[in-house]
gemmi code that builds the backbone of each chain (N, CA, C; Angstrom):
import gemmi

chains = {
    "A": [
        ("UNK", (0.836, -1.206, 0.000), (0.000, 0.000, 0.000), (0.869, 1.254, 0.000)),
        ("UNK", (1.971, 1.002, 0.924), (2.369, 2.417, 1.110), (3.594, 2.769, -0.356)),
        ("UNK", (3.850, 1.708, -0.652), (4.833, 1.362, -2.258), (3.813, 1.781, -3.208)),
        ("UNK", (2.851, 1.475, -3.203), (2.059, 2.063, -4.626), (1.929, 3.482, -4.245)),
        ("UNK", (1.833, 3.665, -2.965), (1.339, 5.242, -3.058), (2.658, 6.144, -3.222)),
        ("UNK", (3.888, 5.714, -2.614), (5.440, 6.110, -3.103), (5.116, 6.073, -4.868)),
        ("UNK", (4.796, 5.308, -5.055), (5.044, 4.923, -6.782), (4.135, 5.596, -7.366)),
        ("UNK", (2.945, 6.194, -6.768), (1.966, 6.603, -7.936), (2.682, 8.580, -7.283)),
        ("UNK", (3.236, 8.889, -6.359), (4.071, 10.126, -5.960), (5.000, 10.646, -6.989)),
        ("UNK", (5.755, 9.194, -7.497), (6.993, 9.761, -7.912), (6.830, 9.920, -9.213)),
        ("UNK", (5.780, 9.025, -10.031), (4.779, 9.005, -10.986), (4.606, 10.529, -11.803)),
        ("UNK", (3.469, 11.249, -10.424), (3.356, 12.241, -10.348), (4.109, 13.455, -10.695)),
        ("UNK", (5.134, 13.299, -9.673), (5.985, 14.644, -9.475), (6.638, 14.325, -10.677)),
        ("UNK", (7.726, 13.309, -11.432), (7.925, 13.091, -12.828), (6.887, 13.663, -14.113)),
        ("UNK", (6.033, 13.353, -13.942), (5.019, 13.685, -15.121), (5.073, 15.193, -14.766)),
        ("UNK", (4.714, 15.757, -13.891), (3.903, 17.319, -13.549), (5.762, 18.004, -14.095)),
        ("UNK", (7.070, 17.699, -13.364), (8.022, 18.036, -14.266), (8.045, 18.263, -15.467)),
        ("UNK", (7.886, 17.430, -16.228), (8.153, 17.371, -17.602), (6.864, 18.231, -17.893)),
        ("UNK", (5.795, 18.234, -17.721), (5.074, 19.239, -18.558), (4.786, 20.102, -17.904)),
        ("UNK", (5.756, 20.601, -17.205), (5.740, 22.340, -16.821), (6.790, 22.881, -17.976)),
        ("UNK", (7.880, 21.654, -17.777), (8.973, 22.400, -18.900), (8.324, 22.452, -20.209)),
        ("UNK", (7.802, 21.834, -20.468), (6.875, 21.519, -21.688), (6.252, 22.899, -22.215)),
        ("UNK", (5.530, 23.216, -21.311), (4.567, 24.359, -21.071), (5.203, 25.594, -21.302)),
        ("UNK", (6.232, 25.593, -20.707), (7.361, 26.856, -21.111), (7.710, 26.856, -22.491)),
        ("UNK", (7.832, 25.749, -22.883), (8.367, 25.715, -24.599), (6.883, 25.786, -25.679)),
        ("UNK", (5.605, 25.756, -24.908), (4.550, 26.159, -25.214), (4.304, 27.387, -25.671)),
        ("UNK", (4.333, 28.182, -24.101), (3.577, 29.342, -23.690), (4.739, 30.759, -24.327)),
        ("UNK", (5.666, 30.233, -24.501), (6.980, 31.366, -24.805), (6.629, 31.605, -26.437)),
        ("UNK", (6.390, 31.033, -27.326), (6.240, 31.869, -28.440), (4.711, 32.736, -28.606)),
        ("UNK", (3.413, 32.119, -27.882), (2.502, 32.417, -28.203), (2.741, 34.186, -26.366)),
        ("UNK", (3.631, 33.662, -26.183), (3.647, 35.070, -25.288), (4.501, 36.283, -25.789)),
        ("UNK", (5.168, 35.829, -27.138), (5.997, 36.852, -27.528), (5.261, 37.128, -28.596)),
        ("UNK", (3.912, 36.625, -29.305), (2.861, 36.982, -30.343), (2.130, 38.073, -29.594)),
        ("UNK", (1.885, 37.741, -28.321), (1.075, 38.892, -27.717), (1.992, 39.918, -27.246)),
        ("UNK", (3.095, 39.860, -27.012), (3.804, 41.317, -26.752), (3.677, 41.584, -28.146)),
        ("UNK", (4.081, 40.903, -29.153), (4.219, 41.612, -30.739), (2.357, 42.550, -30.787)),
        ("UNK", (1.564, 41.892, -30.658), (0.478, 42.748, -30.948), (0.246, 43.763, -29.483)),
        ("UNK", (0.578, 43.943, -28.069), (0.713, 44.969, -27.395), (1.393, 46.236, -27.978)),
        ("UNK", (2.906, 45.991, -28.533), (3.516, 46.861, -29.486), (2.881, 47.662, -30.691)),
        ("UNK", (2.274, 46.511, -31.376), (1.462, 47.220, -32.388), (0.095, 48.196, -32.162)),
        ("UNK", (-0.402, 47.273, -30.654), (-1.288, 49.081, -30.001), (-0.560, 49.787, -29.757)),
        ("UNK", (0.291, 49.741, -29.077), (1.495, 51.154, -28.629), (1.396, 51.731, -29.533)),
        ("UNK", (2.094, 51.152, -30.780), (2.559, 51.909, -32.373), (1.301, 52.910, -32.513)),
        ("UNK", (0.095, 52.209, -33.119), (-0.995, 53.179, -33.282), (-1.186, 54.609, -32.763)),
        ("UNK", (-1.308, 54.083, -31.196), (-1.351, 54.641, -29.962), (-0.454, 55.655, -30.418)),
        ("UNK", (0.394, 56.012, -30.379), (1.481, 57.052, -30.494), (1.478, 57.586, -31.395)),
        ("UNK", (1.591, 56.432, -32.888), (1.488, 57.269, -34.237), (0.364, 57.865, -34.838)),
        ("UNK", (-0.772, 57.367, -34.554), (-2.072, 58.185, -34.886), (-3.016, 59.464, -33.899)),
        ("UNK", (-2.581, 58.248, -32.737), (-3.764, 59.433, -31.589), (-2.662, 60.272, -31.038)),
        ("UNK", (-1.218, 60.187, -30.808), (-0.481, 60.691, -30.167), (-1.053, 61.259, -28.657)),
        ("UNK", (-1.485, 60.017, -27.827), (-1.902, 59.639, -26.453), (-0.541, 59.605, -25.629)),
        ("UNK", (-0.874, 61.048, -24.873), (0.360, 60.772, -23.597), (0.523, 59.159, -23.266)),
        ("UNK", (2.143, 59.005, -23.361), (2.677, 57.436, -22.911), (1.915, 56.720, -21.518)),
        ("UNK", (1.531, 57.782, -20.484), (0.653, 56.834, -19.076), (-0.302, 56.573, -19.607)),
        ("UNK", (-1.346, 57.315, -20.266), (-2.462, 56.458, -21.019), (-2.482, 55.927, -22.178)),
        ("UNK", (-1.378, 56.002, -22.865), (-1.451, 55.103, -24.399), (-0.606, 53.312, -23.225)),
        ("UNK", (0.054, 53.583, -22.397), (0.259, 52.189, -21.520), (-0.923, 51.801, -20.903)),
        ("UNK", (-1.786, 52.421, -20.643), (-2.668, 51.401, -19.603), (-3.805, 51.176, -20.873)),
        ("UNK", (-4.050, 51.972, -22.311), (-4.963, 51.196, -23.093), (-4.728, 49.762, -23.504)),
        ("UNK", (-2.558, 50.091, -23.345), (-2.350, 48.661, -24.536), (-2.778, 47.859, -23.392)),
        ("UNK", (-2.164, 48.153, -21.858), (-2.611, 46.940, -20.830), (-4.074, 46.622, -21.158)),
        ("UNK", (-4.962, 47.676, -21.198), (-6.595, 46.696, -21.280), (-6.517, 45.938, -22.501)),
        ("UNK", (-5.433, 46.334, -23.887), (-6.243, 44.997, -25.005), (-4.757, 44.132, -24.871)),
        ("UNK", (-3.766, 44.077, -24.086), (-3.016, 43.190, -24.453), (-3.075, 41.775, -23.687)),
        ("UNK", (-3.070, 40.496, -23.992), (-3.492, 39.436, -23.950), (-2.743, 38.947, -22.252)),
        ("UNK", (-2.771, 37.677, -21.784), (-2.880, 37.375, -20.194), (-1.628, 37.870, -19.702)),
        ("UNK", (-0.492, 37.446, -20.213), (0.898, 37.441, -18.993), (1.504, 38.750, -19.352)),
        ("UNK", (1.155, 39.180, -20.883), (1.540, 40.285, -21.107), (1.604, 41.501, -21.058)),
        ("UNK", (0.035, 41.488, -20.823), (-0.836, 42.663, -19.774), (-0.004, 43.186, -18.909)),
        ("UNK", (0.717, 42.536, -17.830), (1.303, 42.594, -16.471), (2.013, 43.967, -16.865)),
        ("UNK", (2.899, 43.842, -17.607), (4.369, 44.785, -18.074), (3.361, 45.980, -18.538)),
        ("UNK", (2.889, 46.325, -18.600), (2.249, 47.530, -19.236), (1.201, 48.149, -17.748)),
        ("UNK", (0.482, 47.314, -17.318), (-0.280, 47.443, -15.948), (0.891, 48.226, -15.194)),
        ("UNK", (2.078, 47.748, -15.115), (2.560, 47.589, -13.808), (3.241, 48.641, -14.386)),
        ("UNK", (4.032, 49.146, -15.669), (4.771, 50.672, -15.748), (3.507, 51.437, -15.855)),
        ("UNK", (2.266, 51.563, -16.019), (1.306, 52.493, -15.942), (1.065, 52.690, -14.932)),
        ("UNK", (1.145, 51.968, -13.859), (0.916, 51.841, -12.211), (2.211, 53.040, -11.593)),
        ("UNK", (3.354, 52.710, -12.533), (4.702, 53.044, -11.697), (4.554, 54.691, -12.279)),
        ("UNK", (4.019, 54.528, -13.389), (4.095, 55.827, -14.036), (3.301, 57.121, -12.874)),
        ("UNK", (1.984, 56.790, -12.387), (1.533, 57.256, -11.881), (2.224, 57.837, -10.117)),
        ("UNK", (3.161, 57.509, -9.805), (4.057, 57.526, -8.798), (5.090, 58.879, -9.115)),
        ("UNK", (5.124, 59.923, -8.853), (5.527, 61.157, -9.065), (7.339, 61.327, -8.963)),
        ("UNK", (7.612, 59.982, -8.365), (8.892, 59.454, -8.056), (9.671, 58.864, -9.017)),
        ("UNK", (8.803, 57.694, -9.624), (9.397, 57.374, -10.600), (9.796, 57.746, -11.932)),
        ("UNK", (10.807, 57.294, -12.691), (11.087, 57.468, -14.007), (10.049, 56.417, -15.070)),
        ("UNK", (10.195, 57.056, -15.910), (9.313, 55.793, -17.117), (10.676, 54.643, -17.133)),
        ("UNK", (11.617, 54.866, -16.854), (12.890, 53.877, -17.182), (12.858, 53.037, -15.602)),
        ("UNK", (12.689, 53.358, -14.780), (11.812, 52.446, -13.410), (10.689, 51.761, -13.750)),
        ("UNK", (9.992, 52.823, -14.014), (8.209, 51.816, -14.210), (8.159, 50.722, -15.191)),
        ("UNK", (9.249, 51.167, -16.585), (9.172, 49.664, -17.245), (10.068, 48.547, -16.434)),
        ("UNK", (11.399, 49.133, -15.877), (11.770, 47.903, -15.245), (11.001, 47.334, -14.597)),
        ("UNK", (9.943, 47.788, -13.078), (9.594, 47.444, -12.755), (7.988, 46.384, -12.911)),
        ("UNK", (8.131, 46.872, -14.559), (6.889, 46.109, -15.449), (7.359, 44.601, -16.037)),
        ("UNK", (8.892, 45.167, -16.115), (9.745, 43.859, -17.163), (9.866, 43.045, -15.427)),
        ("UNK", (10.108, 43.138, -14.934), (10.269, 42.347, -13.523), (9.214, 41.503, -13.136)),
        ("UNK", (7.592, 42.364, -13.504), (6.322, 42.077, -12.668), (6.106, 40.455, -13.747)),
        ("UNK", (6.345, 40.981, -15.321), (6.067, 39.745, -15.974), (7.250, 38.825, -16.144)),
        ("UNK", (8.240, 38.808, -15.874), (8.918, 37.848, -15.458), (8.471, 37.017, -14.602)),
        ("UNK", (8.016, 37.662, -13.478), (7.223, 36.553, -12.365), (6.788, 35.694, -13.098)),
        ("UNK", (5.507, 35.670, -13.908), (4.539, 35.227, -14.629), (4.529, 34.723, -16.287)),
        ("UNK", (5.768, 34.872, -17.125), (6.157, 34.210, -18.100), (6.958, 33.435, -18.465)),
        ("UNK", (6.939, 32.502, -19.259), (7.858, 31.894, -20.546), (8.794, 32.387, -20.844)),
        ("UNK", (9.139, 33.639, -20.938), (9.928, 34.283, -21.809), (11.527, 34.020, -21.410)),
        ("UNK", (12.775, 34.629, -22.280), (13.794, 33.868, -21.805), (14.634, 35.461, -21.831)),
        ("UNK", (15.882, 35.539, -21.394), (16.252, 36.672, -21.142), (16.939, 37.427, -22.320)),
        ("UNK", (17.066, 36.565, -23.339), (17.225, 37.434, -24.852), (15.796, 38.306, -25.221)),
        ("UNK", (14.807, 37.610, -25.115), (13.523, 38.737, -25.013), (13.555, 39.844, -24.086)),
        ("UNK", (14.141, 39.433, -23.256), (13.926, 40.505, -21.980), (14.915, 41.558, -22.177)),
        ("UNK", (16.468, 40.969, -22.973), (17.334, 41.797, -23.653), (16.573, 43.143, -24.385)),
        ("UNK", (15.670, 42.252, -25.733), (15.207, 43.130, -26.885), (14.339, 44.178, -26.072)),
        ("UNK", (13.305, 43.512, -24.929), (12.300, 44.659, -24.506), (13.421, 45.877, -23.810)),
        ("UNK", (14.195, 45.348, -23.022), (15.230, 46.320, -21.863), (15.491, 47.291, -23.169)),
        ("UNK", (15.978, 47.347, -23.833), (16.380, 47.983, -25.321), (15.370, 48.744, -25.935)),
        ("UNK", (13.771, 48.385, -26.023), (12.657, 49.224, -26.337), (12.507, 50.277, -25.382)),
        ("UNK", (12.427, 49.928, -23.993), (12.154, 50.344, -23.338), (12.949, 51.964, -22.570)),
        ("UNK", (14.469, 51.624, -23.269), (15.253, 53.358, -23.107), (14.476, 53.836, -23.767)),
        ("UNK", (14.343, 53.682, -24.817), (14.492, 54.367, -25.638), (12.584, 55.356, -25.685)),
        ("UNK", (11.900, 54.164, -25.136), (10.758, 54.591, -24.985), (10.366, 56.243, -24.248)),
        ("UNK", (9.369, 56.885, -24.739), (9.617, 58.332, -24.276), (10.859, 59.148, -24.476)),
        ("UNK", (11.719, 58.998, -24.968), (13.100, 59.571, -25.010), (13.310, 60.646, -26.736)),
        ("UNK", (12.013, 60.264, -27.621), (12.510, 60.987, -28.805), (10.918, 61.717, -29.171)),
        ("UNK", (11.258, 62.158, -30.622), (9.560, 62.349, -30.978), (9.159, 61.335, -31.813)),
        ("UNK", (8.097, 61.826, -32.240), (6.971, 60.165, -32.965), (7.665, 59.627, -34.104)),
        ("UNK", (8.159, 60.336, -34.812), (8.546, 59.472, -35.879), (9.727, 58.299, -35.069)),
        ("UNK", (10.636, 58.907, -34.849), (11.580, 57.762, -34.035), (11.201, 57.174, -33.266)),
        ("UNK", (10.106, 57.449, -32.489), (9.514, 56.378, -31.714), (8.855, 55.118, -32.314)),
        ("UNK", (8.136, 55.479, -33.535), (7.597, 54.730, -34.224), (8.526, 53.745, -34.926)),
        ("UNK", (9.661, 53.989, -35.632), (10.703, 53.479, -35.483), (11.775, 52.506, -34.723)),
        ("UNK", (11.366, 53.141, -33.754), (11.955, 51.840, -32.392), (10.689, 51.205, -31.889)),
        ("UNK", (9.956, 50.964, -32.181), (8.683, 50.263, -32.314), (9.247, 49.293, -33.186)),
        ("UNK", (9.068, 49.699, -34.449), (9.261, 49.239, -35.560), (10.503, 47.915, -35.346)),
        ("UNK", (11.597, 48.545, -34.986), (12.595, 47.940, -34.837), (12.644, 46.927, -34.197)),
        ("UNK", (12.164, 47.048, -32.889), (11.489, 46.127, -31.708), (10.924, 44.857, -31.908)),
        ("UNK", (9.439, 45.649, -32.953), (9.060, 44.359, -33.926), (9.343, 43.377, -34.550)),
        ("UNK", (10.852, 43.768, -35.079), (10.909, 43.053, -36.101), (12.391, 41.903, -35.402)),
        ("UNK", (12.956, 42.326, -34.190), (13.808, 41.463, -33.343), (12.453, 40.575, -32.546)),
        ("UNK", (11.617, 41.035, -32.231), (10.818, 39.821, -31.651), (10.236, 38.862, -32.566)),
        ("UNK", (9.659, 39.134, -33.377), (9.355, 38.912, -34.569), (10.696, 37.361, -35.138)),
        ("UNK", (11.783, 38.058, -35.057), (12.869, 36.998, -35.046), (12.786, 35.613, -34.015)),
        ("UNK", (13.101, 36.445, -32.862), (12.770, 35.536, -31.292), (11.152, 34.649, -31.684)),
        ("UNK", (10.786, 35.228, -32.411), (9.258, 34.070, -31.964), (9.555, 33.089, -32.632)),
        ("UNK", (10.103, 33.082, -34.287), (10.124, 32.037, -35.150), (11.253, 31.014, -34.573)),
        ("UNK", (11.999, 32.206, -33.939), (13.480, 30.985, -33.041), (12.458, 29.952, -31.888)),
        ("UNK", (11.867, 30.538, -31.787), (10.612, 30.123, -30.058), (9.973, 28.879, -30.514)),
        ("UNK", (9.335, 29.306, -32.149), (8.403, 28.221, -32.161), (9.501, 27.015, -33.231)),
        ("UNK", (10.455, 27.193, -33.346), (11.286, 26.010, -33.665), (11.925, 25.454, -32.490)),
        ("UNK", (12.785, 26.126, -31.384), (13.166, 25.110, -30.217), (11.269, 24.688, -29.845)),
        ("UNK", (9.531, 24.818, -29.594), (8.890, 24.269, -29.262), (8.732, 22.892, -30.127)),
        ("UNK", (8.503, 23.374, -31.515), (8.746, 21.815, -32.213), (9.575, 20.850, -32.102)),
        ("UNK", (10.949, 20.915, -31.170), (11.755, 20.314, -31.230), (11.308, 19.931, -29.834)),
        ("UNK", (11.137, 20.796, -28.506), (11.251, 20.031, -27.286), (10.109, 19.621, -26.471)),
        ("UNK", (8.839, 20.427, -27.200), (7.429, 20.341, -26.359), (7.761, 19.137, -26.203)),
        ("UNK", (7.494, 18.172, -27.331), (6.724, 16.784, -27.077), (8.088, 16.016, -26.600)),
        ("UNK", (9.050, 16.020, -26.774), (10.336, 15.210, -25.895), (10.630, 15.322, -24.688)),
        ("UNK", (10.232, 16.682, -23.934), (9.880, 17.250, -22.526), (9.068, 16.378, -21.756)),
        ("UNK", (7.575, 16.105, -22.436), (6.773, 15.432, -21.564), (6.484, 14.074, -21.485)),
        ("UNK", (7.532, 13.179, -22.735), (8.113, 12.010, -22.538), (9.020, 11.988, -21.623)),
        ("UNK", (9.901, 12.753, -21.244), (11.641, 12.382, -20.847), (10.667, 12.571, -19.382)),
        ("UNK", (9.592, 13.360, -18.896), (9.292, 13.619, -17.420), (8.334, 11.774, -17.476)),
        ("UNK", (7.774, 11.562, -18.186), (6.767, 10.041, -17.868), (8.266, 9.296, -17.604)),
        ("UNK", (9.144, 9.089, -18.750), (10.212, 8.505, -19.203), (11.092, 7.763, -17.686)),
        ("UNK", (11.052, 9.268, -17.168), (12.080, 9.242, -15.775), (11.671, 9.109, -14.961)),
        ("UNK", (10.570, 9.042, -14.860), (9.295, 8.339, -13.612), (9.224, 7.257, -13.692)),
        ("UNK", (9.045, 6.454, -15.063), (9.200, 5.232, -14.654), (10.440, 4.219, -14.216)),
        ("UNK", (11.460, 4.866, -15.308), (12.734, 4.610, -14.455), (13.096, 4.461, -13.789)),
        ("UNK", (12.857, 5.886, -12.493), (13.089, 5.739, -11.340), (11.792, 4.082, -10.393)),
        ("UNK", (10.872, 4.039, -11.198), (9.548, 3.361, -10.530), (10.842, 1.946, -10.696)),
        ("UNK", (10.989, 1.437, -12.107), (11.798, 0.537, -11.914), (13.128, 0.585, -10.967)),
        ("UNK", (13.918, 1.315, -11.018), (14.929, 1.159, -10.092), (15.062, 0.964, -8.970)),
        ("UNK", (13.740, 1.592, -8.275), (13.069, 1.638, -7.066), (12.841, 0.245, -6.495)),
        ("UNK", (11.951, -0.273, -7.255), (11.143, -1.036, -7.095), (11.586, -3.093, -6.746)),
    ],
    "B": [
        ("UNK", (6.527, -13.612, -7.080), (7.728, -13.045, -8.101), (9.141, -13.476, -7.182)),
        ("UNK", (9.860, -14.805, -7.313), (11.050, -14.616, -6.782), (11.946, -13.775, -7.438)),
        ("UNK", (12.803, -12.983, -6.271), (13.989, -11.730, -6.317), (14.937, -12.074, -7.847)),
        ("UNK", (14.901, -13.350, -8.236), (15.902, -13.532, -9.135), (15.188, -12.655, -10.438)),
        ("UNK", (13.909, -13.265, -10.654), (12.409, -13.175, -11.735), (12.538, -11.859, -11.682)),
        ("UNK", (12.238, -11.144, -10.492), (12.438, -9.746, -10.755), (13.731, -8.947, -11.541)),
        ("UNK", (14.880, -9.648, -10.998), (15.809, -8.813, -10.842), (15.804, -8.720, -12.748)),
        ("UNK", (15.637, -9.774, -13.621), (15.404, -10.122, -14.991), (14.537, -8.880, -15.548)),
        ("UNK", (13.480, -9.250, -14.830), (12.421, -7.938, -15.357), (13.309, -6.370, -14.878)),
        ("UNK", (13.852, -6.173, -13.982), (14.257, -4.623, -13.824), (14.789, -4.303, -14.902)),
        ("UNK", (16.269, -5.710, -14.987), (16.929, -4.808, -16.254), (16.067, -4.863, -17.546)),
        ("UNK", (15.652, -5.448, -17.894), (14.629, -5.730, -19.145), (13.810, -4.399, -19.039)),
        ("UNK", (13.607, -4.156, -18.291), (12.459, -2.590, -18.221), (13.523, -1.290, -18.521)),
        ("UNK", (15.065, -1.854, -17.955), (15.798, -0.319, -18.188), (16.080, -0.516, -19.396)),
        ("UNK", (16.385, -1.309, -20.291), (16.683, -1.727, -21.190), (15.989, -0.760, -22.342)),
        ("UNK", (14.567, -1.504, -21.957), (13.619, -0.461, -22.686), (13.674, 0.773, -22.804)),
        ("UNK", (13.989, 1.162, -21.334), (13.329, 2.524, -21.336), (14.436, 3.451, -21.965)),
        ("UNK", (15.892, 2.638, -21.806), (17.241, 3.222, -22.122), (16.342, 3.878, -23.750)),
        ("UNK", (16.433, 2.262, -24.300), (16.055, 2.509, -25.861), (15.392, 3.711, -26.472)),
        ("UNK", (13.835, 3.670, -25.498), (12.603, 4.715, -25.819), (13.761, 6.125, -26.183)),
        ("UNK", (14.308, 5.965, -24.661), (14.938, 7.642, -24.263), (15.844, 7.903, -25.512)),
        ("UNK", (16.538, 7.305, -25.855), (18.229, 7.142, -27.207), (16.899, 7.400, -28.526)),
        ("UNK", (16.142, 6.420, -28.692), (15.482, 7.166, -30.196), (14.739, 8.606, -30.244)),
        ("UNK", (14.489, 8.904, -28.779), (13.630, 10.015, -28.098), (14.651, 11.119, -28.814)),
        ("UNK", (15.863, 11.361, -27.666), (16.655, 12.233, -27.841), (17.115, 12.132, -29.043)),
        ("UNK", (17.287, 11.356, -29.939), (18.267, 11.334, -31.493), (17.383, 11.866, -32.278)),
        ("UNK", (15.698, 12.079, -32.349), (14.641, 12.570, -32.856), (15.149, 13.849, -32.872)),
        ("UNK", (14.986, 14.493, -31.301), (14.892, 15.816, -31.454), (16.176, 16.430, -31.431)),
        ("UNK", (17.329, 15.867, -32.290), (18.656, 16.387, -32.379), (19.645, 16.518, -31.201)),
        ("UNK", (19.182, 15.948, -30.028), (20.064, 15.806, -28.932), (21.362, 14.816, -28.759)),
        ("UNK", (22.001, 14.473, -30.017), (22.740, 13.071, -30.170), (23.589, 13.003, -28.711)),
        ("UNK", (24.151, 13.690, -28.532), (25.322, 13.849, -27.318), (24.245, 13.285, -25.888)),
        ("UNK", (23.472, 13.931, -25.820), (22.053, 13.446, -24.503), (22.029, 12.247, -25.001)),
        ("UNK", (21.917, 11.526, -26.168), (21.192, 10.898, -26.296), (22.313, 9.173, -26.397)),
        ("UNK", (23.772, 9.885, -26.164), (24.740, 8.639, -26.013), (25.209, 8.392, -24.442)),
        ("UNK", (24.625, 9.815, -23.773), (24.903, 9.918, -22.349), (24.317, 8.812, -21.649)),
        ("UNK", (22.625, 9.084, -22.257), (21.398, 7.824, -21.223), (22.207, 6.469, -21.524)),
        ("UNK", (21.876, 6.345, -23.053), (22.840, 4.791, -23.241), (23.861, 4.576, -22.177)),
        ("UNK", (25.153, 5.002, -22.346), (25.562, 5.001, -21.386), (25.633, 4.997, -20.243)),
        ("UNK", (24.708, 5.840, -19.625), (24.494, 5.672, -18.003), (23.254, 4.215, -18.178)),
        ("UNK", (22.729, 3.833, -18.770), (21.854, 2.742, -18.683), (22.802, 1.700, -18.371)),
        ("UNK", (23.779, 1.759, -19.259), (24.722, 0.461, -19.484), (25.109, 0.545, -18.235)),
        ("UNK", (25.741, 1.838, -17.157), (26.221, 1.747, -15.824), (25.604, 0.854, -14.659)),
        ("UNK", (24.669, 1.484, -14.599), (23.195, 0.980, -13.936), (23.333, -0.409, -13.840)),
        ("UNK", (23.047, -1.007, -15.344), (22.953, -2.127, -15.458), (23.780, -3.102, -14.718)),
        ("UNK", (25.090, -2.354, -15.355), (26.223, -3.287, -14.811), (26.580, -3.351, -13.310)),
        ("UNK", (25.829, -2.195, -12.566), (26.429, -2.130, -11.292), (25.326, -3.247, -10.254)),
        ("UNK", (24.359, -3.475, -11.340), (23.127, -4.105, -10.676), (23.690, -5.934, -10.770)),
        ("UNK", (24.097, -6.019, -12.163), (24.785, -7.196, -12.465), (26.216, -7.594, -12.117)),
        ("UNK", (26.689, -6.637, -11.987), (28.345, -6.979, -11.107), (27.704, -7.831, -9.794)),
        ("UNK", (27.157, -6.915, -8.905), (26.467, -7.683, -7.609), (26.100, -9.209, -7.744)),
        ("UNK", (25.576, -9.489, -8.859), (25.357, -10.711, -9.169), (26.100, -12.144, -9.307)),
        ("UNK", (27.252, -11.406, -9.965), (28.382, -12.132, -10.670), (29.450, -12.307, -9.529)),
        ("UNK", (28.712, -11.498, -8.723), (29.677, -11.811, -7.528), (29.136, -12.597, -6.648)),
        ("UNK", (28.540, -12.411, -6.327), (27.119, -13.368, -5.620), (27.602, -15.118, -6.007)),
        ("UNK", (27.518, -15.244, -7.306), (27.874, -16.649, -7.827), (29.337, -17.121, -7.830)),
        ("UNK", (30.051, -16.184, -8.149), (31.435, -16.692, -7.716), (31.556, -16.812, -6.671)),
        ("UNK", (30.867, -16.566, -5.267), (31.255, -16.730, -3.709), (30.849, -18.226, -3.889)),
        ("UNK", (29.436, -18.372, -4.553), (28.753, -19.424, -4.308), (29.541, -21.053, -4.979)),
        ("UNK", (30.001, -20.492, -6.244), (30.954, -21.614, -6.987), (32.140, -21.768, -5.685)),
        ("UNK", (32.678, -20.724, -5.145), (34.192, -21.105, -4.347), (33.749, -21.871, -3.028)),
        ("UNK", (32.474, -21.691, -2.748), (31.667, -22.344, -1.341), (31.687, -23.754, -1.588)),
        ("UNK", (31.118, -23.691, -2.942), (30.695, -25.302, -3.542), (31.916, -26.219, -3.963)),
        ("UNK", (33.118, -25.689, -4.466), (34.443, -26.527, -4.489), (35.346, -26.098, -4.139)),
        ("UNK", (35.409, -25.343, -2.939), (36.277, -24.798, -2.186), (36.802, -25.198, -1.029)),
        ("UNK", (35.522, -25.103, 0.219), (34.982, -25.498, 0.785), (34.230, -26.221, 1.480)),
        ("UNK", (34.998, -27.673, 0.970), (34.005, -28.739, 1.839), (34.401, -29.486, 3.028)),
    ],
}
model = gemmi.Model(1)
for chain_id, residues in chains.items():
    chain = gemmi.Chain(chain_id)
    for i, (resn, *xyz) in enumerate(residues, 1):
        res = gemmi.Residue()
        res.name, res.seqid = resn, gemmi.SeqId(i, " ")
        for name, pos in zip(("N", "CA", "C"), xyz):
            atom = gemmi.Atom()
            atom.name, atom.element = name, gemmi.Element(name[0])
            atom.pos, atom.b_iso = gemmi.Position(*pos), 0.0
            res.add_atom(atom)
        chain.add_residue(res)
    model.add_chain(chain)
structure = gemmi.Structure()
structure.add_model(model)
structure.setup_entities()
């Protein structure tokens, strides 16, 4: 009794491993599709309505999609703080969704890099480093969704894989 | 299940699973991972079967050694 329940544990914690890592090689390109379309509200945002940056950030936060939201919430939050810099409030946005994403720190490179530069010129160059932004994530996603084809589904074998292994070795 | 019956089935199961893992990893371009498991399978194995081989040589030197 108490061997099957060891065995159906280790079972467990093996399987739930492997498809968390799994999940990361999931959730990381379809989370760098939704920063790509947060950006592209920004872009608008700036290039058409030319919406002060605290409220052209908290519109993209209402349409930008789950984990991505965070980074825009959280420098619109910081923005509002009379203390901070916009170069704080995004760190402290790039930090908040780190908690909460996939993403790997070459993305976090390209955003740290949007993000000087953000507020720092007028629209055309802003639109521009938008632009630019785009088109390095844009890179990162197609890199994203080739390491997922390669490791999703070998991830959540190698976690069953090594569960049972261990069940045999154990056992 | 006598201990011997088993001990047949363990390696027979790592055996397998060595295999699954080596065509697993050579799929998704991991060749180097994927000569490591082999390898550590083969360890395993042998450290499970050394025990064995020793086991029987005490038992052969008991049996005409020893009388």
């Amino acid at each position: 009794m108490v061997r099957l329940l060891g065995a159906a544990l280790i079972m467990v914690a093996c399987t739930g491993i492997g498809f968390r890592i799994a999940r990361d090689y999931r959730e990381r390109p379809r989370q760098l599709r939704g920063l790509m379309h947060a950006l592209r509200v920004l872009q608008t945002e700036i290039e058409y309505t030319a919406t002060p940056l605290p409220q052209a950030l908290e519109r993209v936060a209402r349409r930008a999609p789950a984990p991505v939201k965070v980074l825009f919430e959280t420098a619109a939050e910081g923005l509002r703080d009379p203390q901070q810099t916009l170069d704080t409030a995004f760190q402290a946005g790039m930090a908040a969704l780190d908690a909460q994403s996939a993403l790997r720190k070459q993305d976090y490179d390209v955003l740290w890099e949007f993000g000087r530069t953000l507020g720092t010129s007028d629209r055309l160059h802003q639109t521009q480093h938008i632009a630019a932004t785009l088109e390095h994530l844009a890179a990162l996603e197609r890199e994203a969704r080739d390491l997922q084809r390669r490791n999703e589904r070998l991830w959540q074998y190698l976690g069953v894989l090594t569960g049972i292994a261990l069940l045999i070795l154990l056992s | 299940m006598t201990p011997e019956i088993r001990v047949v089935f363990q390696l027979a199961g790592i055996g397998f699973l060595v295999a699954i893992l080596h065509t697993l990893l050579k799929q998704s371009g991991k060749e180097e991972f994927a000569h490591w498991t082999a390898f550590l399978g083969m360890v395993v194995v042998f450290i499970v079967v050394i025990g064995y081989v020793d086991h029987l040589y005490r038992e052969i030197e008991q049996v005409f050694l020893h009388q």
